[in-house]
C-alpha positions in Angstrom: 48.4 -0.5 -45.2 47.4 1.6 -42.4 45.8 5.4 -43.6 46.1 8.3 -40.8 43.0 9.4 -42.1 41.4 6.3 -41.2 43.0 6.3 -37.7 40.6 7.3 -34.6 40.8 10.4 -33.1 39.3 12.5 -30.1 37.7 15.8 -30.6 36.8 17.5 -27.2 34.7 14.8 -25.6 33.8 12.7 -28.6 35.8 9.8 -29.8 36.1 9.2 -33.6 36.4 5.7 -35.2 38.2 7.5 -38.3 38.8 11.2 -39.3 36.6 11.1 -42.3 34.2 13.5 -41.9 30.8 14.0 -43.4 30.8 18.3 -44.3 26.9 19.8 -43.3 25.0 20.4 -46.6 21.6 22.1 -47.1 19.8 19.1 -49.0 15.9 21.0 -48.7 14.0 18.2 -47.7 12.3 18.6 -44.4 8.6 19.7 -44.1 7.2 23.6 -43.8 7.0 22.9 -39.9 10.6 22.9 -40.6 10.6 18.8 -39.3 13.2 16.1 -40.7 11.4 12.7 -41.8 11.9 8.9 -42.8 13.9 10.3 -45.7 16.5 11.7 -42.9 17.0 9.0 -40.6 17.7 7.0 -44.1 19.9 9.3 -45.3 22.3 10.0 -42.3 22.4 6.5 -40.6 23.2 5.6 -44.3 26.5 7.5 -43.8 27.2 6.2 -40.1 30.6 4.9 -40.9 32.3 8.2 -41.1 34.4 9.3 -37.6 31.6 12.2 -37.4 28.7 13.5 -39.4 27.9 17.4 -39.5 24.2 17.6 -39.8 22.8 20.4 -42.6 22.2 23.6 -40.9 18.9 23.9 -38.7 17.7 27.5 -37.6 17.8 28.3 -33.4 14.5 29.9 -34.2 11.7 30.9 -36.5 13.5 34.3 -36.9 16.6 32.0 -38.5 15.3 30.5 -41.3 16.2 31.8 -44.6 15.8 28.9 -47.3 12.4 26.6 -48.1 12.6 23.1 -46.8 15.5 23.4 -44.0 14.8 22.0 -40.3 14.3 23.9 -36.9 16.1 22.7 -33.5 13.9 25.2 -31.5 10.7 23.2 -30.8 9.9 20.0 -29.1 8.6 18.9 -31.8 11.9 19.5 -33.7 13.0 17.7 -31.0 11.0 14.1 -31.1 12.2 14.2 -35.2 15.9 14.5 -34.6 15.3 12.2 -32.0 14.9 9.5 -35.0 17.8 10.6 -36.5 20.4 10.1 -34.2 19.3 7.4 -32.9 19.6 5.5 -35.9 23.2 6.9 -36.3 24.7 6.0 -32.9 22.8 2.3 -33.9 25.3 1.6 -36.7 28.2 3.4 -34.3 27.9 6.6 -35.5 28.4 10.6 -34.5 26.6 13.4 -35.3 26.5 16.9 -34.5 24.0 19.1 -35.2 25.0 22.4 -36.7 23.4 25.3 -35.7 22.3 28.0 -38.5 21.0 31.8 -38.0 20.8 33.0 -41.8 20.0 36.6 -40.4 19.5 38.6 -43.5 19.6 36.2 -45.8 16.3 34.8 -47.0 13.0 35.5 -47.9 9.2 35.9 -46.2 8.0 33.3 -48.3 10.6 31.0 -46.7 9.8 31.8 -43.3 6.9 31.3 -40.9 4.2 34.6 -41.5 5.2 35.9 -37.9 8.7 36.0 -38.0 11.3 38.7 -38.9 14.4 39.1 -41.0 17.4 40.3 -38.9 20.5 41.4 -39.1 23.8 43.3 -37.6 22.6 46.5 -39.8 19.4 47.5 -42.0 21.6 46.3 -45.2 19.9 44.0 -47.9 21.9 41.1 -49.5 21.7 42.1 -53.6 21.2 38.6 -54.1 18.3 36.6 -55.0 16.9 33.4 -53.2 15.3 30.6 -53.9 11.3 30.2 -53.1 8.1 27.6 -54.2 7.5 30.1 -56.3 10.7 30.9 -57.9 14.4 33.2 -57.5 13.1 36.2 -55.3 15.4 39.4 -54.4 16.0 39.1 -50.7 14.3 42.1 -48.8 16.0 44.6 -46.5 16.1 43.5 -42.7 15.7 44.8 -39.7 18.5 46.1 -37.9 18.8 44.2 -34.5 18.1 46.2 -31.0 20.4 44.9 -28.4 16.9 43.1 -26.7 16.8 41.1 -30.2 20.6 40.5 -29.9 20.2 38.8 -26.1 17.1 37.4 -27.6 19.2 35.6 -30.3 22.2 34.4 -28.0 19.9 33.1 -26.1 18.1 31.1 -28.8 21.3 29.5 -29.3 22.0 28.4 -26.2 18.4 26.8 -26.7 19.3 25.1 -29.6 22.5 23.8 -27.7 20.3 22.3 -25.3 17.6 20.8 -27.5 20.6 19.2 -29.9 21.6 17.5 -26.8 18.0 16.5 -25.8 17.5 15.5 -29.9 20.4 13.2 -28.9 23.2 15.2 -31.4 26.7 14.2 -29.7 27.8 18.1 -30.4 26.9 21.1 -32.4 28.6 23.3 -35.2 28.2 27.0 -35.0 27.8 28.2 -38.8 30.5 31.5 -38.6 30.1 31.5 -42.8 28.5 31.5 -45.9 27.0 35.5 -45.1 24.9 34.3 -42.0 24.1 35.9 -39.2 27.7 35.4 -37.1 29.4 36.2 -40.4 27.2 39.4 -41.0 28.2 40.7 -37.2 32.2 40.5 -38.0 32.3 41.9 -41.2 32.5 45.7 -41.9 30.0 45.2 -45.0 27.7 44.2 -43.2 27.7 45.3 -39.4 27.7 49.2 -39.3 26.4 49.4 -36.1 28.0 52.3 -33.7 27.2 50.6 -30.2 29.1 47.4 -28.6 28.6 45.2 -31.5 29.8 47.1 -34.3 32.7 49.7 -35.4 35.9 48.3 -33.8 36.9 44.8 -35.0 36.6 44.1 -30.7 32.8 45.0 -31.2 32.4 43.0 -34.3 33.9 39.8 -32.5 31.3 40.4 -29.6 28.4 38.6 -31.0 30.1 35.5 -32.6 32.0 34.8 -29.1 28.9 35.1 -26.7 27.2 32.4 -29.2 30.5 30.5 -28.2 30.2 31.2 -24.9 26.7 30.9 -24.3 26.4 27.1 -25.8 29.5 26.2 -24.2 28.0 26.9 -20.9 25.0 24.9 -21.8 26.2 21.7 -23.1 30.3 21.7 -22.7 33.2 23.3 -25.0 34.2 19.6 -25.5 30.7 19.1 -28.1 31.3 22.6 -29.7 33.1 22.9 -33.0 33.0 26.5 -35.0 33.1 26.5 -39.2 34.4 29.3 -40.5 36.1 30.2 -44.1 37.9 33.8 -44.0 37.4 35.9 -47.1 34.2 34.2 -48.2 32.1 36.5 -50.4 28.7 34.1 -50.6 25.5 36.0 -50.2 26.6 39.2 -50.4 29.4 39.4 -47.5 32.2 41.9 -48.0 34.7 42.6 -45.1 37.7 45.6 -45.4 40.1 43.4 -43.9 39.2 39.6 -43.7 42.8 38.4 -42.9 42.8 41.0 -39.6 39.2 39.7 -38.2 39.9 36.4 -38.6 43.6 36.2 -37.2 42.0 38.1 -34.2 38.6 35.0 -34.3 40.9 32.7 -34.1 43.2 33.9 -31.5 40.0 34.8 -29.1 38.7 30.9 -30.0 42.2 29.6 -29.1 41.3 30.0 -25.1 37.8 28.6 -25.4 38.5 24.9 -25.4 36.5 23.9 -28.4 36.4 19.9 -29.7 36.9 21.6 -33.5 37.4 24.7 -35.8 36.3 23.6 -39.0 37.9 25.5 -41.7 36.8 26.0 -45.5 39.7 26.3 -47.9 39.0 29.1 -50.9 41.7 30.1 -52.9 40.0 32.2 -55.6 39.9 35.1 -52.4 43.2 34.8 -51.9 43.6 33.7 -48.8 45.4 31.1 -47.5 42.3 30.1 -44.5 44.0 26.4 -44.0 47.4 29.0 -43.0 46.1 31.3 -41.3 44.6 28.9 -39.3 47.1 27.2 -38.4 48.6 30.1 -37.6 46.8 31.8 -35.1 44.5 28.8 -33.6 45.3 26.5 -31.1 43.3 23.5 -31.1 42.0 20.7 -34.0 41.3 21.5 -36.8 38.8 20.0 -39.6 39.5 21.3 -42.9 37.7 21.1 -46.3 36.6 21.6 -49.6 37.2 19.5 -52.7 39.7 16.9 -50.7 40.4 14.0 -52.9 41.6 10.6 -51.1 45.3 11.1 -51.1 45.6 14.8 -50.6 43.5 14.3 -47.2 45.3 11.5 -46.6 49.0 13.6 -46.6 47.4 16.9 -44.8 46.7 14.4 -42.5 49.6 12.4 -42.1 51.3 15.8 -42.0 49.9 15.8 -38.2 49.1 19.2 -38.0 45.4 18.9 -39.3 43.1 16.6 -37.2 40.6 15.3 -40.4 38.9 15.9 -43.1 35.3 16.9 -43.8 33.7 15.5 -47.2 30.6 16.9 -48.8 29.7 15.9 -52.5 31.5 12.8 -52.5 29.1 11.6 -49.1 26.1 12.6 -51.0 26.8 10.4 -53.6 28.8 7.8 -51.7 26.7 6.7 -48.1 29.7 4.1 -48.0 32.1 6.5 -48.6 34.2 5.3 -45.8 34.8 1.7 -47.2 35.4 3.1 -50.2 37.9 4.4 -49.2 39.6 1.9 -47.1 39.3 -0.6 -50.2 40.5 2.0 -52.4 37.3 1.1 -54.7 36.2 4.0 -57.1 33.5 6.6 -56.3 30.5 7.5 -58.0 29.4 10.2 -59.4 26.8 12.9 -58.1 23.9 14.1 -59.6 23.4 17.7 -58.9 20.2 18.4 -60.3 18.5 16.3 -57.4 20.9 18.3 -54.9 17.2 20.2 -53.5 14.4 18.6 -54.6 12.4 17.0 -52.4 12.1 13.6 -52.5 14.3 10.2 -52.2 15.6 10.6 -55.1 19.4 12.0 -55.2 19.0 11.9 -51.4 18.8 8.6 -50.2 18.7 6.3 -53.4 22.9 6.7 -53.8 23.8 2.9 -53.7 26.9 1.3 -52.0 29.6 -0.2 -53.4 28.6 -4.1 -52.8 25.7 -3.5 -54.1 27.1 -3.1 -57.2 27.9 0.0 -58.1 
């Protein structure tokens, strides 16, 4: 039986073997110089068989960090350990992109290298507390950016762009949710600025879409994909009209070529953001959250979705692929080993032939 969701597929300039995609997720395990390891290069060559992996999220700069154990992309040594990495992927046949993430005001100093700063849009604190070595801490009030820092920033990402490509990654993600610095410029709870990056949705969309253009410049829209999910409240973000700033996103990201939107779908806000993406963007489109088998099987059948990304069930499932070609069951994940460091509920998940 042939399964469209196991069908290749081109995205921009990269061709998939299959549309199952592995989603990013923060697993906490890489060093305080912000460096991936061994455990890494186990972990994601394990899951080589999907059409494309989305790496966790890895800060442009110092300044971008927000949570304890989470990789850089702005060094060389960064570099030389993603280097490992990918390599290993493309030897079993795989892709992977490497998705960028500025948490802006979300985070904490302990978290962060001594000499760097929390930023964001506004001098607004996220209510919401983080986790450190030494426990949940309330996140502190940032400082509000001056356009230099803004310029700065763009320009880190264009940086990151570049060292993802040198790192080998076949693409990057931009991370446009979850309350992170992109998501934090186009929402009215969070950017009150009054100059050319705040106020009028126009100047809220500034930001997001020179990070768009900036990297596309650098490495090619065709290795660029954007992940956004409209109406998404996590870490304290709050928007008057999420719907409005999102139909307008997505129309501006319509002309800029990119190999993938990646869309999260939440229905507790209310929002239909698989919709209202198809909607108003033209291009692929990745969708996910909580797809089982046969329901990413019929969106994508449907032909109007491009794949599927898959988060908890690759954790626990590196083979997650052949499972489901040979419609063999799935295992189970355990999520109290979801950030601890270690191999253990990281890369210690076995296959199905091994006997699972």
């Amino acid at each position: 039986m042939t399964h469209a969701l196991l069908s290749p597929l081109t995205l921009g300039s990269l061709a998939l073997k299959n549309r199952v995609i592995m989603a990013p997720m923060t697993r906490s395990r890489a060093t305080l110089d912000d460096l991936v390891t061994d455990l890494h290069v186990d972990y994601y060559s394990q899951r080589a068989s999907a059409g494309l992996i989305i790496s966790e999220g890895a800060h442009p700069s110092a300044d971008g960090k927000g949570y304890c154990r989470t990789p850089g992309i702005f060094s060389d040594q960064h570099i030389a350990a993603w280097q490992a990495v990918t390599e290993a992927v493309h030897q079993k046949g795989g892709l992977i992109a490497c998705q960028v993430m500025h948490c802006g005001r979300v985070g904490h100093p302990d978290n962060k290298a001594p000499t760097s700063r929390t930023l964001a849009p506004s001098a607004i604190a996220c209510q919401d507390e983080i986790y450190t070595e030494r426990g949940m801490q309330k996140m502190v009030l940032p400082t509000a950016m001056t356009v230099e820092d803004i310029e700065q920033t763009i320009a880190d990402y264009r940086r990151a762009a570049l060292n993802a490509r040198a790192a080998g990654f076949d693409a990057i993600e931009l991370h446009f949710t979850s309350g992170y610095l992109p998501a934090q410029f186009l929402s009215t709870g969070t950017n009150q600025r009054d100059d050319e990056y705040g106020g009028s949705l126009a100047n809220r969309l500034r930001f997001p879409l020179a990070l768009v253009k900036a990297c596309s410049e650098a490495i090619g829209a065709g290795r660029i994909g954007v992940r956004v999910c409209p109406g998404n409240p996590f870490n304290g973000l709050s928007d008057d009209n999420p719907q409005e700033t999102f139909r307008a996103l997505f129309e501006e990201l319509s002309h800029c070529e990119l190999a993938w939107l990646h869309v999260i779908r939440m229905p507790s806000t209310g929002i239909d953001n698989i919709a209202l993406a198809k909607q108003h963007y033209r291009g692929a489109i990745i969708v996910n959250d909580s797809f089982k088998f046969d329901e990413a099987e019929q969106v994508v059948a449907a032909g109007d979705i491009a794949a599927v990304s898959f988060g908890r069930a690759f954790i626990a499932n590196p083979d997650l692929v052949e499972r489901f070609s040979h419609g063999w069951p799935l295992s189970k994940i355990d999520f109290s080993t979801l950030y601890t460091p270690g191999a253990a509920g990281f890369t210690d998940y076995p296959t199905y032939s091994d006997g699972q």
